[in-house]
KOLPA-935537 format. One record per residue: residue number from 1; residue in three letters; x, y, z of N, C-alpha, C in turn. Coordinates in nm, 4 decimals, m for minus. Atoms other than C-alpha are relative to their C-alpha. Layout:
[sefi NUM, 'ala', [X, Y, Z], [X, Y, Z], [X, Y, Z]];
...
//
This chain:
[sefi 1, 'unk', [m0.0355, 0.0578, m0.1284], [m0.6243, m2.2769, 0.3871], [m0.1040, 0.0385, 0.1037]];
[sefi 2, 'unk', [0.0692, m0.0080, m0.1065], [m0.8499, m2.3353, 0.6582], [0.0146, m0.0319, 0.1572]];
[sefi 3, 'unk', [m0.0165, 0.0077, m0.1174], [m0.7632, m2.3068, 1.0539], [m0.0824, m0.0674, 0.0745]];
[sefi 4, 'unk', [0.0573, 0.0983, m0.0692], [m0.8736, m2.5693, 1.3209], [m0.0048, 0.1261, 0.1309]];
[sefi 5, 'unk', [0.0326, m0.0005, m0.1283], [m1.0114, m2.4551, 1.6650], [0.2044, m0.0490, 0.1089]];
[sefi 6, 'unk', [m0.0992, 0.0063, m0.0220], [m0.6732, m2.4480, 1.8698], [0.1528, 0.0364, m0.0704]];
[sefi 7, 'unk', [m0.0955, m0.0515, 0.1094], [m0.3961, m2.3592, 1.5751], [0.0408, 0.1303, 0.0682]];
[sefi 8, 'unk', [m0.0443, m0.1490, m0.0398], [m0.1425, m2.0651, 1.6844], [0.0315, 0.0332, m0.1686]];
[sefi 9, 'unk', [m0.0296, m0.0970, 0.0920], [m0.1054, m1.7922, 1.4259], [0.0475, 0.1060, 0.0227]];
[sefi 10, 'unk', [m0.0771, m0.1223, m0.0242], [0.0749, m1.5043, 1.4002], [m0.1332, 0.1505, m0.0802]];
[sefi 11, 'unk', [0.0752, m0.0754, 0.0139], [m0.0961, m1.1776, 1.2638], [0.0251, 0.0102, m0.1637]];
[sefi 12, 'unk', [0.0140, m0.0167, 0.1187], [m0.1769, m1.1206, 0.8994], [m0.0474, m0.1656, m0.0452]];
[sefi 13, 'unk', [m0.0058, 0.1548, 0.0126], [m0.1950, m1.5506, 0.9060], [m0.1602, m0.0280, m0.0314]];
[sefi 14, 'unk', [0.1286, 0.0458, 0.0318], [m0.5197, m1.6600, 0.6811], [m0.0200, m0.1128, 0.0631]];
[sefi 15, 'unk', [0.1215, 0.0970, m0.0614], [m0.8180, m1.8071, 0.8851], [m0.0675, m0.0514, m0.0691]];
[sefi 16, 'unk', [0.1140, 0.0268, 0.1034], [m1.0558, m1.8669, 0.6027], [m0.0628, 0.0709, m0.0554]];
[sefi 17, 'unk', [0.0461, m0.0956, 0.1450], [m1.2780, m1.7082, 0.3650], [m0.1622, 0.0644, 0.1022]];
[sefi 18, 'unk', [0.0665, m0.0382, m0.0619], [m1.5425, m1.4906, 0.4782], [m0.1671, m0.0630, m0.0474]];
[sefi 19, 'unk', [0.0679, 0.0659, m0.0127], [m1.7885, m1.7410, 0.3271], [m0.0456, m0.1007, 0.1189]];
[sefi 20, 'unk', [0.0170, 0.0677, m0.1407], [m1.7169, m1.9540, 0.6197], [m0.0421, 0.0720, 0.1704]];
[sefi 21, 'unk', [0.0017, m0.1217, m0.1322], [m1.6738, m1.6946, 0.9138], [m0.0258, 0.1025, m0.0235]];
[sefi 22, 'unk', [0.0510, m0.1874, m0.0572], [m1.7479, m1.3932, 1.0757], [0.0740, 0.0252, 0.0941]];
[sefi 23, 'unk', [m0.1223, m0.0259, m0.0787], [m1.4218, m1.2353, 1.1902], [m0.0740, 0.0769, 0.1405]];
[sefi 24, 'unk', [0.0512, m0.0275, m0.1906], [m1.4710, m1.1677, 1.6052], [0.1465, 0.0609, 0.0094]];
[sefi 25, 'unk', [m0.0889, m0.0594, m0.1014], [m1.1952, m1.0697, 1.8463], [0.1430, m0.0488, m0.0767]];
[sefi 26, 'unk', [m0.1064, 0.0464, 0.0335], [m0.8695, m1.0590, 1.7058], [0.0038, m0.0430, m0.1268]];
[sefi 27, 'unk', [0.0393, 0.0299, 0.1493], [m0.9738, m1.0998, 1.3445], [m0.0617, 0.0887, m0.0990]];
[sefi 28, 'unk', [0.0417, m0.0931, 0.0928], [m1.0277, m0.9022, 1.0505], [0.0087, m0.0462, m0.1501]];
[sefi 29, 'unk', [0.0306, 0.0466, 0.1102], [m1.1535, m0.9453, 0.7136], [0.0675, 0.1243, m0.0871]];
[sefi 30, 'unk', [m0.0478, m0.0684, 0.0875], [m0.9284, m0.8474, 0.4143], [m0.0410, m0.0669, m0.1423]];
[sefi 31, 'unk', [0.0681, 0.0404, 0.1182], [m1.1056, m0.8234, 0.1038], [m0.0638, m0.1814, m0.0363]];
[sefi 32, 'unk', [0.0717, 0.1726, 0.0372], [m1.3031, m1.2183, 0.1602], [0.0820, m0.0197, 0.0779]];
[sefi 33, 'unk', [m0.0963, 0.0806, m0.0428], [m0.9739, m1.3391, 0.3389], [m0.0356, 0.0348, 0.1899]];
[sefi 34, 'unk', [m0.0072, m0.0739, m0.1445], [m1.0406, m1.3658, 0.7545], [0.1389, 0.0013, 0.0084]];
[sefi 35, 'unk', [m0.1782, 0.0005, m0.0493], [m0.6943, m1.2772, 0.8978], [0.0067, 0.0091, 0.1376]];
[sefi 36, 'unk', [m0.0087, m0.0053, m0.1306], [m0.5521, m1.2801, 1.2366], [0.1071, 0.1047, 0.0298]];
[sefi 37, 'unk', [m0.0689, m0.1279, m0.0222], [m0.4545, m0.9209, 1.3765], [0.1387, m0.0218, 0.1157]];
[sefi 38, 'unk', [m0.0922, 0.0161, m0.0784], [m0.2659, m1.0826, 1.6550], [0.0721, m0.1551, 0.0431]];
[sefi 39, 'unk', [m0.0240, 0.1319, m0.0237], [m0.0707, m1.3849, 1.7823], [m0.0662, m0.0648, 0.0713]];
[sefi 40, 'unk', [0.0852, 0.1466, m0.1695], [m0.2656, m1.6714, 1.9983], [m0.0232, m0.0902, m0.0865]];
[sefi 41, 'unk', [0.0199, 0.1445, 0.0247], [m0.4800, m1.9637, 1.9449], [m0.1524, 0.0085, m0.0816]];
[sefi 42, 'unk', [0.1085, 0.0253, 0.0630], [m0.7797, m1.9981, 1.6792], [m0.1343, m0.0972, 0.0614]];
[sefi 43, 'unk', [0.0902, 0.0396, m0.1028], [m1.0886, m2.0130, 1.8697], [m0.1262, 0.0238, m0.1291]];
[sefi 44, 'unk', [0.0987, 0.0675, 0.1051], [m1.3926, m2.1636, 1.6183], [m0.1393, 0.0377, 0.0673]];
[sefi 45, 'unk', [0.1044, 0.0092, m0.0571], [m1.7410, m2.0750, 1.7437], [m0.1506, m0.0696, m0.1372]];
[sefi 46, 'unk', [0.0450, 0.0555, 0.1211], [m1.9263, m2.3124, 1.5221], [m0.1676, 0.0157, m0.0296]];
[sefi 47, 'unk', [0.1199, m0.0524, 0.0059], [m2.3127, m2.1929, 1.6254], [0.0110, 0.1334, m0.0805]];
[sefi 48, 'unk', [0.0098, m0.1205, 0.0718], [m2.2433, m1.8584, 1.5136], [0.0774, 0.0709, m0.1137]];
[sefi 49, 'unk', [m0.0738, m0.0041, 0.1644], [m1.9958, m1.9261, 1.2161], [0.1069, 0.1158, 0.0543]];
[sefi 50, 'unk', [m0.0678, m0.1408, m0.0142], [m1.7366, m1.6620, 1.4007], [0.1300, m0.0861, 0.0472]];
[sefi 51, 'unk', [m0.1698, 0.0400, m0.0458], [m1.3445, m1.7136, 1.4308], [0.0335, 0.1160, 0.0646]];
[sefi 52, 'unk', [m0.0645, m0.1462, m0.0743], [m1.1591, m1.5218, 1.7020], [0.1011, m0.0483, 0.0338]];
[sefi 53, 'unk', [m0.1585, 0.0278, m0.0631], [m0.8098, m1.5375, 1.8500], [0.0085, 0.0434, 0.1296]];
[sefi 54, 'unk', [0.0195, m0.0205, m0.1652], [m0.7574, m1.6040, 2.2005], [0.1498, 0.0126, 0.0389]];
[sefi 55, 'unk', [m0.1353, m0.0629, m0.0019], [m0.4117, m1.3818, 2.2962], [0.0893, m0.0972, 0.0752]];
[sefi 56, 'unk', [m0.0706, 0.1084, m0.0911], [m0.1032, m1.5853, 2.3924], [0.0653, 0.0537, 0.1290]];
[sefi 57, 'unk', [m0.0645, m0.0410, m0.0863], [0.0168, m1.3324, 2.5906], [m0.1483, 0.1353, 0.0611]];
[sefi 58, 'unk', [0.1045, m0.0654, m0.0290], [m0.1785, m1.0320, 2.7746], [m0.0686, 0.0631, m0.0897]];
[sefi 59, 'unk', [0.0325, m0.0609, 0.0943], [m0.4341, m0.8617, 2.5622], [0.0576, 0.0812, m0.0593]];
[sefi 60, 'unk', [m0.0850, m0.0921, 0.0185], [m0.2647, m0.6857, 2.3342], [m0.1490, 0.1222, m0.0568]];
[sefi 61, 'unk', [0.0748, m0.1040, 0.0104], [m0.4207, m0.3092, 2.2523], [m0.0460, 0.0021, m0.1808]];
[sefi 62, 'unk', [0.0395, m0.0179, 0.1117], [m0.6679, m0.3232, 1.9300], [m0.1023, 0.1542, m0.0235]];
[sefi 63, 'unk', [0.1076, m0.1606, m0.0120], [m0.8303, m0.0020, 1.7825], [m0.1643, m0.0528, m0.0716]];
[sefi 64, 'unk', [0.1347, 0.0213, 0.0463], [m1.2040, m0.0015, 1.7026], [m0.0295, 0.1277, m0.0887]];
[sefi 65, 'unk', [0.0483, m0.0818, 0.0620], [m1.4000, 0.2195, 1.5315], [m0.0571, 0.1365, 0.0334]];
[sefi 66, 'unk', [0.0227, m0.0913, m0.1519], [m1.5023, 0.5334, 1.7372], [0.1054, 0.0401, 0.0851]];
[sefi 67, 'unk', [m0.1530, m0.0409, m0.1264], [m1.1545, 0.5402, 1.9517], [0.0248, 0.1037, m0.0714]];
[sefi 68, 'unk', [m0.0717, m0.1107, m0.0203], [m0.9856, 0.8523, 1.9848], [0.1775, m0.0060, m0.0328]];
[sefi 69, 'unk', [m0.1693, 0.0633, 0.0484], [m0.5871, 0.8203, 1.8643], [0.0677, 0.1296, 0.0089]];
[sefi 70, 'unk', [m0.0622, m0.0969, m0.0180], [m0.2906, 1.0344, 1.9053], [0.1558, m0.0500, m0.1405]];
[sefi 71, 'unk', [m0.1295, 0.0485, 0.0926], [m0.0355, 1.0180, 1.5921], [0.0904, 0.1215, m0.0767]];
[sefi 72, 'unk', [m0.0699, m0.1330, 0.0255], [0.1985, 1.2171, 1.3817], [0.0212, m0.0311, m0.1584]];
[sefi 73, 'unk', [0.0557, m0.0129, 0.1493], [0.1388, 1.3005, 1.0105], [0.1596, m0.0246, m0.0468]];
[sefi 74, 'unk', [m0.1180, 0.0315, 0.0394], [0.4160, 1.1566, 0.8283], [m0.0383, 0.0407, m0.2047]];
[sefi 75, 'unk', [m0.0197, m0.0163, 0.1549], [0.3022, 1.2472, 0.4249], [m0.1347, 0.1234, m0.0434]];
[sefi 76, 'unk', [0.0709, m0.0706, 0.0558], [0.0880, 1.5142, 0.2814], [m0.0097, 0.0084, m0.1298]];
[sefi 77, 'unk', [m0.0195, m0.0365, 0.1048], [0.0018, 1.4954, m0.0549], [m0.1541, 0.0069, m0.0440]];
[sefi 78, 'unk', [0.1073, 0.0014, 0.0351], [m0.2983, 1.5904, m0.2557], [m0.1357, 0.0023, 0.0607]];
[sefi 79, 'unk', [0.0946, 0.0135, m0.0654], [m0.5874, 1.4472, m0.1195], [m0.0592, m0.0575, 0.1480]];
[sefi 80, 'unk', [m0.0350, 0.1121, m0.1047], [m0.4574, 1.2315, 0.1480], [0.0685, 0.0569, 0.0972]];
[sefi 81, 'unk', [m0.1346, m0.0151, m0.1444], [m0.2395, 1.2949, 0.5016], [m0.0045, m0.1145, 0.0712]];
[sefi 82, 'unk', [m0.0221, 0.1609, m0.0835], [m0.0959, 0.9630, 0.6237], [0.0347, 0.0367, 0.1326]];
[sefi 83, 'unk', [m0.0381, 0.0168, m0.1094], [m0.0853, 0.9042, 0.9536], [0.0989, m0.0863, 0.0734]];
[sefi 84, 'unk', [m0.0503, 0.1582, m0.0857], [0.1678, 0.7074, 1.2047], [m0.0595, m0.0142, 0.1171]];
[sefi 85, 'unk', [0.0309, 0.0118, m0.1373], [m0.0470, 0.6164, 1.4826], [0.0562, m0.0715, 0.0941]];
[sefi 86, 'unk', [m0.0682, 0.0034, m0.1565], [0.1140, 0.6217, 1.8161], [m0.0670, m0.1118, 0.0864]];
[sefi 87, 'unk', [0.0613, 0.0067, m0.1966], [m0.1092, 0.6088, 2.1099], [m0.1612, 0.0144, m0.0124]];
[sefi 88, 'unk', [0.1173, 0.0180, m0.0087], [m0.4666, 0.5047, 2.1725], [m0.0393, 0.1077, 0.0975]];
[sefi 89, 'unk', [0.0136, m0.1018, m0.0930], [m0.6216, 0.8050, 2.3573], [m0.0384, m0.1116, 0.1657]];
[sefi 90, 'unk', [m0.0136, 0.0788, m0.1733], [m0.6265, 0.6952, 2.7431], [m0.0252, m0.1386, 0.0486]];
[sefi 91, 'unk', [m0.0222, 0.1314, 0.0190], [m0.5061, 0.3925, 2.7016], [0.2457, m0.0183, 0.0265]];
[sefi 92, 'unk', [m0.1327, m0.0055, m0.0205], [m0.1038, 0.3573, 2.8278], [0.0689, m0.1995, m0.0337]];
[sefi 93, 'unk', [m0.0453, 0.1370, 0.1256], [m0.0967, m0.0101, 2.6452], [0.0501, 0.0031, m0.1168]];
[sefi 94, 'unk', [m0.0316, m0.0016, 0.1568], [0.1166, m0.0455, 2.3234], [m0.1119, m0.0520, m0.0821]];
[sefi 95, 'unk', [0.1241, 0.0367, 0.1163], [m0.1114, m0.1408, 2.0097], [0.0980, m0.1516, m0.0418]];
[sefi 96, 'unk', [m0.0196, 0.1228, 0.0842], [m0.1156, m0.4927, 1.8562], [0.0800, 0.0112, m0.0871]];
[sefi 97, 'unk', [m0.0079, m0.0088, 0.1393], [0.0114, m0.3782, 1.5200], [m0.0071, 0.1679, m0.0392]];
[sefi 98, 'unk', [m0.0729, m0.1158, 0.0165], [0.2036, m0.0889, 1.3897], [m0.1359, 0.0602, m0.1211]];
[sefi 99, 'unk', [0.0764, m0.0395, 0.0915], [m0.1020, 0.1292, 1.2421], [0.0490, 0.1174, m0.0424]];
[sefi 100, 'unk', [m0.0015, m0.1045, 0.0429], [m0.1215, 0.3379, 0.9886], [m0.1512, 0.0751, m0.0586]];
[sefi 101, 'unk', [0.0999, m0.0546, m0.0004], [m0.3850, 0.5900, 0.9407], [0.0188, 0.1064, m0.1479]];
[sefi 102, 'unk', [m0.0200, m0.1342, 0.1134], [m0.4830, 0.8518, 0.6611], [m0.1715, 0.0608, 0.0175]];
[sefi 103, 'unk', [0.0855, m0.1464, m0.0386], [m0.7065, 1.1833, 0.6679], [m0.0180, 0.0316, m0.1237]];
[sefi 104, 'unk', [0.0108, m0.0218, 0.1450], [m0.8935, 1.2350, 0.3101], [m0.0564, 0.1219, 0.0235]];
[sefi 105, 'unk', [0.1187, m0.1601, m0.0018], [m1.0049, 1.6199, 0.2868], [m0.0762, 0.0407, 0.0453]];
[sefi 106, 'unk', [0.1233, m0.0375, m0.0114], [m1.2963, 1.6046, 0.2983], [m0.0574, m0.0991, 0.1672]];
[sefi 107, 'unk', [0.0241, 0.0641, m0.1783], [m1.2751, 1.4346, 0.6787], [0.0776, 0.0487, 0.0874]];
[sefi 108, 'unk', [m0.0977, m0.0549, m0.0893], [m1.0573, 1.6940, 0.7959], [m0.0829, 0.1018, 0.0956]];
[sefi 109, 'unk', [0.0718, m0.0549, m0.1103], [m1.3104, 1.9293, 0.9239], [m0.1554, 0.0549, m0.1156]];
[sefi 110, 'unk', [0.1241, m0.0361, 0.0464], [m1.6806, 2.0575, 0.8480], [0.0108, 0.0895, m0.0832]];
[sefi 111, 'unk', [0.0239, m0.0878, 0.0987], [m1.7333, 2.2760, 0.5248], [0.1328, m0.0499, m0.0773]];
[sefi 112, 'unk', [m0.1211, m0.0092, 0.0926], [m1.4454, 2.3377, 0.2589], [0.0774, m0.0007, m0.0015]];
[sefi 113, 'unk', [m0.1505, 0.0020, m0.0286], [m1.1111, 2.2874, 0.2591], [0.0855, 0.0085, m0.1223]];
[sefi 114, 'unk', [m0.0124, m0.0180, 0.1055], [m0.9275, 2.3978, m0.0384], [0.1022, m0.0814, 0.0177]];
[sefi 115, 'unk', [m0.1527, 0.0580, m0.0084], [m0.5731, 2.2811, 0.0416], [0.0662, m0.0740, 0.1195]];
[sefi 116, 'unk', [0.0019, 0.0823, m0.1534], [m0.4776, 2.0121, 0.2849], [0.0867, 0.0179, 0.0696]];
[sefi 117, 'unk', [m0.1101, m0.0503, m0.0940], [m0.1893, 2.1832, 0.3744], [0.0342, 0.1139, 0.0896]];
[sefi 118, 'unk', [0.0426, m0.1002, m0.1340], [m0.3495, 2.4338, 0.5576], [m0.0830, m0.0485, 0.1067]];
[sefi 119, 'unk', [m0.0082, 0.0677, m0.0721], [m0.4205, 2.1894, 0.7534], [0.0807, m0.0481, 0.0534]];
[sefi 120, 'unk', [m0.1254, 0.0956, m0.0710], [m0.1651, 1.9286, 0.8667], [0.1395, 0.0486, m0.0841]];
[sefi 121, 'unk', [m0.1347, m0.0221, 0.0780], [0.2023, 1.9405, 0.7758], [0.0638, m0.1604, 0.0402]];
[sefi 122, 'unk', [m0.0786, 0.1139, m0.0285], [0.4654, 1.6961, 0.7820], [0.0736, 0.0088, 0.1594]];
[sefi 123, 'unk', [m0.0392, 0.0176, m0.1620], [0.5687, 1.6022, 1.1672], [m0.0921, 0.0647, 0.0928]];
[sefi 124, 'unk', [0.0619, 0.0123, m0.1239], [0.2667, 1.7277, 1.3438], [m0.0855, m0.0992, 0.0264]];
[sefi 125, 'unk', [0.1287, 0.1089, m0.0692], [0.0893, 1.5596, 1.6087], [m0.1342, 0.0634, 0.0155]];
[sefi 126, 'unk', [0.1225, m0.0160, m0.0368], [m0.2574, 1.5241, 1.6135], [m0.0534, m0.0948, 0.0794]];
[sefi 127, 'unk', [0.0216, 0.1596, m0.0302], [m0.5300, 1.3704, 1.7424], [m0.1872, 0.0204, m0.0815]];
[sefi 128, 'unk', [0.0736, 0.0051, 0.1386], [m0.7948, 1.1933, 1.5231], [m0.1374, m0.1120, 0.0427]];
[sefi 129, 'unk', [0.1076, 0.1137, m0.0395], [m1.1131, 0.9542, 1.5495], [0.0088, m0.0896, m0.1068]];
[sefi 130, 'unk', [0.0110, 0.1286, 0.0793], [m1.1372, 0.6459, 1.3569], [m0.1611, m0.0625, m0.0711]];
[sefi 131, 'unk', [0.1033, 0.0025, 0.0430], [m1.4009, 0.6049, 1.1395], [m0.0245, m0.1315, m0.0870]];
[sefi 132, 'unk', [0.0010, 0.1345, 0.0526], [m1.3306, 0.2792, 0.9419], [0.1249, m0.0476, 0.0440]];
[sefi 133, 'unk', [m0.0903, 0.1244, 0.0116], [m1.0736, m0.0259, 0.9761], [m0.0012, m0.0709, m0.0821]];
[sefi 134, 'unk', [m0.0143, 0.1319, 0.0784], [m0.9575, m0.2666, 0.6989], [0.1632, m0.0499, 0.0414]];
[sefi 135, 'unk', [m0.1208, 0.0606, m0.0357], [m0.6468, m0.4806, 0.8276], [0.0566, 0.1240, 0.1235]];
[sefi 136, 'unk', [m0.0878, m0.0714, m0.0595], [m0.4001, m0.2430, 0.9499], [0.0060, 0.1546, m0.0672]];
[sefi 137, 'unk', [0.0547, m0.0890, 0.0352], [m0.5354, 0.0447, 0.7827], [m0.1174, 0.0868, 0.0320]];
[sefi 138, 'unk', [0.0955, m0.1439, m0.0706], [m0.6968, 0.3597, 0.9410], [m0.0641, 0.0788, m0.0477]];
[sefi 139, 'unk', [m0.0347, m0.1483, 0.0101], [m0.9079, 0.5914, 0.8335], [m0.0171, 0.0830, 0.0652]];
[sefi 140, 'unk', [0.0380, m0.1062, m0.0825], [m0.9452, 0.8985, 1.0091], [m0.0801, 0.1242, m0.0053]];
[sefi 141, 'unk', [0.0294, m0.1602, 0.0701], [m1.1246, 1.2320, 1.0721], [m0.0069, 0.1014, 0.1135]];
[sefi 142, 'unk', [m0.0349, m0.0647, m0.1026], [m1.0684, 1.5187, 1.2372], [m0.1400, 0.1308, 0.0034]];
[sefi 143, 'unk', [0.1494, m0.0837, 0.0105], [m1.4264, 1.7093, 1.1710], [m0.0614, 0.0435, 0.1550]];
[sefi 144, 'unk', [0.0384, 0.0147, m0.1271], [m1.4424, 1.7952, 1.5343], [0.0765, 0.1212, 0.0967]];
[sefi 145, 'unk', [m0.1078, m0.1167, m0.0283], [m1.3284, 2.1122, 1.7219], [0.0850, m0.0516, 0.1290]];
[sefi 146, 'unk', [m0.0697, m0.0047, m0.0645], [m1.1558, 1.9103, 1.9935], [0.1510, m0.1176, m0.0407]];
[sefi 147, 'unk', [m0.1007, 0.1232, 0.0420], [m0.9442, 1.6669, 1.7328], [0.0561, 0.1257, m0.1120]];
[sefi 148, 'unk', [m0.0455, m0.1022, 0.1417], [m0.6959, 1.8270, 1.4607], [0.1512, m0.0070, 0.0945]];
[sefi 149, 'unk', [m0.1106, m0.0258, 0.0013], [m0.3074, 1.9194, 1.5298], [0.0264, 0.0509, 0.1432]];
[sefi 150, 'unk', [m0.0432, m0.0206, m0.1210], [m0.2111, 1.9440, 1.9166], [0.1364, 0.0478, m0.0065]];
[sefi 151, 'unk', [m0.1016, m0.0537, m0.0046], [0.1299, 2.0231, 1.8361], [0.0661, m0.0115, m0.1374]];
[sefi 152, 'unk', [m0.0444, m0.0793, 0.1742], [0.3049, 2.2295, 1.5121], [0.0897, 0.0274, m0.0033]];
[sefi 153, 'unk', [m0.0766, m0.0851, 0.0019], [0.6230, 2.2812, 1.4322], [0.0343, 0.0561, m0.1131]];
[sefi 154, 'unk', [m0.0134, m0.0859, 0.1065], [0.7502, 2.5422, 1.2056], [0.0695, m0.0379, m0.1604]];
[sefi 155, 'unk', [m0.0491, 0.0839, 0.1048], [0.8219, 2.4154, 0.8665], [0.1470, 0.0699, m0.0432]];
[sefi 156, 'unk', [m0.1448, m0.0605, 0.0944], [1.0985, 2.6554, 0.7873], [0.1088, m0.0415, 0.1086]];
[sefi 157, 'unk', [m0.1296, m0.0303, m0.1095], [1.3228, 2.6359, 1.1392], [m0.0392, m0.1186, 0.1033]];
[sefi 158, 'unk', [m0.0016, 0.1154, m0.1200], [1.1396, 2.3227, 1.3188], [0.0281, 0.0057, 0.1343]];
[sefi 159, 'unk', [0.0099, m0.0224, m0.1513], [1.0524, 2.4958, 1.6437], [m0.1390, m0.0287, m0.0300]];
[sefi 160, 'unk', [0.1206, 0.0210, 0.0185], [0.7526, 2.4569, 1.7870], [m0.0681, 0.0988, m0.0128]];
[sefi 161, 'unk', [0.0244, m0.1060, 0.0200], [0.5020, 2.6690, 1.6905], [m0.1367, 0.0604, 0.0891]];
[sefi 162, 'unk', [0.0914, m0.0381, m0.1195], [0.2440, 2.8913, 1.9444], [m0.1206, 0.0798, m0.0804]];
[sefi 163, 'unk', [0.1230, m0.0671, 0.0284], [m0.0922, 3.0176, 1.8686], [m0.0213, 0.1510, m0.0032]];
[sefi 164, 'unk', [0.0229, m0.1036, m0.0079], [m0.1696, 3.3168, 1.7317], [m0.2026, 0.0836, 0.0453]];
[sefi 165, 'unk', [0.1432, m0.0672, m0.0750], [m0.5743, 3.5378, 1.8419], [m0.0656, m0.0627, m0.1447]];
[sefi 166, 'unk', [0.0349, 0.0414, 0.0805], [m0.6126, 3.4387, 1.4607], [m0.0683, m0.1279, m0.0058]];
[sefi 167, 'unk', [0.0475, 0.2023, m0.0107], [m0.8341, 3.1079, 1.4523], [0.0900, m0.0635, m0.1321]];
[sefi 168, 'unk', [m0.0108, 0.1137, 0.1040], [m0.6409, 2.8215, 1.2439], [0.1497, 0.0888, m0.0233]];
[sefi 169, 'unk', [m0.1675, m0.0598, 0.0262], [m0.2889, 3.0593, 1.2813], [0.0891, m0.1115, 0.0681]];
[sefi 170, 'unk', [m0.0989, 0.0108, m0.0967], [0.0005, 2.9600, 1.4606], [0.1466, 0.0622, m0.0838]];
[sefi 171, 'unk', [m0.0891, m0.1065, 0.0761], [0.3366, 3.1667, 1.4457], [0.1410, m0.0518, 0.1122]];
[sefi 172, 'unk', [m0.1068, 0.0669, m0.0512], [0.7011, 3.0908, 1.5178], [0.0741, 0.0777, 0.0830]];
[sefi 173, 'unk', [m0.0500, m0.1731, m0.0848], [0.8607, 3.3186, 1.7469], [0.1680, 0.0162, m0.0245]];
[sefi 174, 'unk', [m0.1744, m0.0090, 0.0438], [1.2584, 3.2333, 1.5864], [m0.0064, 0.0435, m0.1157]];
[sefi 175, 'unk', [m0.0160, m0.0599, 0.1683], [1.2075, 3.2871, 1.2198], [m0.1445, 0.1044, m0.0300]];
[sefi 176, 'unk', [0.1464, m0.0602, 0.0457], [0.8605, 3.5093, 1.2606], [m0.0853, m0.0270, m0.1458]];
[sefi 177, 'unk', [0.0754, 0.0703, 0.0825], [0.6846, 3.2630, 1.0536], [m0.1664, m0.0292, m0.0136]];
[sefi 178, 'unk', [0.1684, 0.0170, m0.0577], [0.2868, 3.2386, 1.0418], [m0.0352, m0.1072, m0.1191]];
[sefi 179, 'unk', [0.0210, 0.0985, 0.0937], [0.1510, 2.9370, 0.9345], [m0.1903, m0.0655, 0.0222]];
[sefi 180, 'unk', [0.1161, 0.0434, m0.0111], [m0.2213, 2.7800, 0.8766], [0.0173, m0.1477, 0.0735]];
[sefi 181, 'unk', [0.0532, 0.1397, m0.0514], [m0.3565, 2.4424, 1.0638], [m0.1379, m0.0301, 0.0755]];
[sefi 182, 'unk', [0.1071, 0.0122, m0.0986], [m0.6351, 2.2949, 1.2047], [0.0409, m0.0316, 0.0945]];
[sefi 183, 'unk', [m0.0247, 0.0575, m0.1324], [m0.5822, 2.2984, 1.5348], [m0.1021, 0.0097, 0.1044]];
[sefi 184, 'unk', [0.1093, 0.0451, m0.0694], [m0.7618, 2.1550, 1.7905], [0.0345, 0.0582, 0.1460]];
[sefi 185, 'unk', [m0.0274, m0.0557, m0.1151], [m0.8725, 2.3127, 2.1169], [0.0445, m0.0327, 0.1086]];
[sefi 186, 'unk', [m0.0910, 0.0659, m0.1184], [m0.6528, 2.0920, 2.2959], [0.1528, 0.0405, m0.0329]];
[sefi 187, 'unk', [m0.1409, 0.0007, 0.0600], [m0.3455, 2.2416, 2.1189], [0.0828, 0.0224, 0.1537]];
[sefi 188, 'unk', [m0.0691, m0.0292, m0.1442], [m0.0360, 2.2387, 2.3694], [0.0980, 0.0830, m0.0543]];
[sefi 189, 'unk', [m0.0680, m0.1184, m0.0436], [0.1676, 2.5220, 2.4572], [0.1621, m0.0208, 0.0043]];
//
């Protein structure tokens, strides 16, 4: 299926094949397929072979590549920590499209990391940079001493948890719990 110049679509709604186009504003290429990230009107630019979507309503908030994000780790396993991203860093616009993000190891911070769970846990917030996009898929990395886990809570008693003099501690002050994370020097108090 191929989209005309004017056509409303909704988001995920195939534009054409990336033989034809070169996804622009509001468009993203999934594996060959262009797609449309948001609802409007299929706007054709036929000199430069590029499809974009012109919003039906006010711009809605898309992430790029480089942005800054604020989300909260919803899975830890193995090699991976999924993200639910929230909130575009200083940006008070909702997002287009419910993203999800993930944090592979070896993009969690500079040098070695044996175990990713001395890093993130399940329910903290961080915040993360964006290093690729495919559809609605994030990835992230937190290789950066002012991105990583802003707020921790205690896995055993689910308070929050406060920084110990230890770099990469934090400790619970109800169940005197001490736990590892990367946390970033924006952690809050």
């Amino acid at each position: 299926m191929s989209s005309k110049t004017g056509d409303f679509v909704i988001p995920g709604e195939i534009l054409g094949v990336s033989e034809q186009f070169l996804p622009d504003e509001g468009t993203y290429d999934d594996e060959g397929q262009i797609k449309s990230s948001i609802f409007g009107n299929v706007s054709i630019n036929k000199s430069n072979r590029k499809v974009s979507i012109v919003p039906k309503s006010n711009t809605p908030m898309l992430l790029e590549v480089g942005d800054i994000i604020y989300g909260q780790i919803n899975d830890v396993r193995g090699q991976r920590a999924k993200v639910e991203i929230q909130k575009l860093k200083g940006s008070n616009r909702q997002l287009a499209l419910p993203y999800m993000g993930a944090i592979h190891i070896s993009q969690v911070k500079k040098g070695y990391l044996e175990k990713l769970i001395d890093a993130f846990r399940i329910g903290d917030i961080i915040e993360a940079k964006i290093t690729k996009i495919v559809g609605d898929n994030v990835d992230l990395s937190t290789a950066s001493k002012d991105l990583g886990v802003l707020k921790a809570m205690c896995t055993k008693c689910r308070v929050y948890m406060i920084q110990t003099k230890r770099k990469g501690e934090l400790y619970c002050e109800v169940c005197d719990r001490k736990e590892k994370r990367l946390i970033s020097s924006n952690y809050l108090l």
